[in-house]
N, C-alpha and C positions, 0 to 999 in steps of 0.2 A: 598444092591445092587439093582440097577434100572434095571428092564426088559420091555424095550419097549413091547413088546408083552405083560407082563403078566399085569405091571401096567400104563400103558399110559392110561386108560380108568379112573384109579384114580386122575393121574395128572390133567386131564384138566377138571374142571366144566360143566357140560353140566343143561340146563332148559327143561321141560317138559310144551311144550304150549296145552294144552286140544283146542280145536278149533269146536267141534262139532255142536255147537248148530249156527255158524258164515258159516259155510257151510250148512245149512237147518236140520239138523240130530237131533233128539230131545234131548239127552247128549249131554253134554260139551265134555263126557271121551270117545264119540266114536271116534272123530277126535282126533288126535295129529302128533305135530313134536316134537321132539328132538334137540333142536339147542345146539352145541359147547361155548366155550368160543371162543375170538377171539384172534389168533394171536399178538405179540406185536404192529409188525407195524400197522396193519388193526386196532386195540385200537385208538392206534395215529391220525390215518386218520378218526374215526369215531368222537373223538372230534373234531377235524375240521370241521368236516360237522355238527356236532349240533351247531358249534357255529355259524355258518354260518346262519341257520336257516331251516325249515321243508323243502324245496323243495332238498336240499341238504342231507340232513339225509335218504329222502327216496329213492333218486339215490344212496348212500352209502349203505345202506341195500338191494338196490334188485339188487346191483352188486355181493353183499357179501355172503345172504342167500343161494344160492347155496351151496358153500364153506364150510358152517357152518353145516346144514342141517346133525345128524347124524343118525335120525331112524326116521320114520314116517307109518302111515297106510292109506295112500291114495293109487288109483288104477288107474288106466288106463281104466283097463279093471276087470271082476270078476279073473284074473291070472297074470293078468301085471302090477306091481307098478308102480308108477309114478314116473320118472327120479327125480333127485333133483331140474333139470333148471325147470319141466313142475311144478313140485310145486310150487318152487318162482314163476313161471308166476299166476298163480291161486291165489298167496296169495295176488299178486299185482294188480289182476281185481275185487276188493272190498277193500273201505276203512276200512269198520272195519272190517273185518279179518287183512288185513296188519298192522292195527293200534293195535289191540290187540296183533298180534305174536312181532312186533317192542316194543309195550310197558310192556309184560309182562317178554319179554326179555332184555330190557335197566334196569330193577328192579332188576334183578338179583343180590345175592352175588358176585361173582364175578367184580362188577363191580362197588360196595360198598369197596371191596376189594382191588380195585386200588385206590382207591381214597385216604381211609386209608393211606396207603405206600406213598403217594404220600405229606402226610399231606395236602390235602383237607380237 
């Protein structure tokens, strides 16, 4: 039997992006996010946008990051976390942060996964 409460944390794939040393912090493992696998449709729409090309992939990720976004350790303040929109925004005023949390998350199983099933 499926229990959304107990097991939906199993169901869906999640990646662990370290980001530390891409925000100034000396580790990799001080900074991270947590991002989701993506929804069916949002899947769909993101091939779209890679196929389309870079300027489209990264308006589909910093619509979506939000969304996805499930644990992190950024701050606001030394008591205040950082919403999930004010992260996406942060992630998105640096190319290689953005380009690392997009590419270490496009690598994912997950998404190996679909392609399998897909017979790609």
């Amino acid at each position: 039997m499926f229990v959304q409460k107990r097991d939906y944390g199993a169901f869906l794939q999640t990646v662990r992006v370290n980001v530390g040393k891409e925000v100034g912090l000396e580790n990799d493992e001080d900074a991270y996010i947590v991002l989701r696998e993506l929804p069916t449709l949002e899947m769909m729409e993101l091939r779209d946008a890679y196929s389309k090309g870079q300027k489209e992939l990264l308006v589909f990720f910093r619509d979506v990051l939000p969304k996805i976004i499930v644990e992190h350790n950024f701050y606001e303040t030394e008591e205040k976390k950082m919403t999930n929109d004010a992260l996406s925004s942060l992630v998105f005023e640096r190319m290689d942060l953005s380009g690392k949390v997009i590419g270490e998350y496009s690598s994912a199983s997950f998404f190996t996964r679909g392609r399998k099933t897909e017979g790609q």
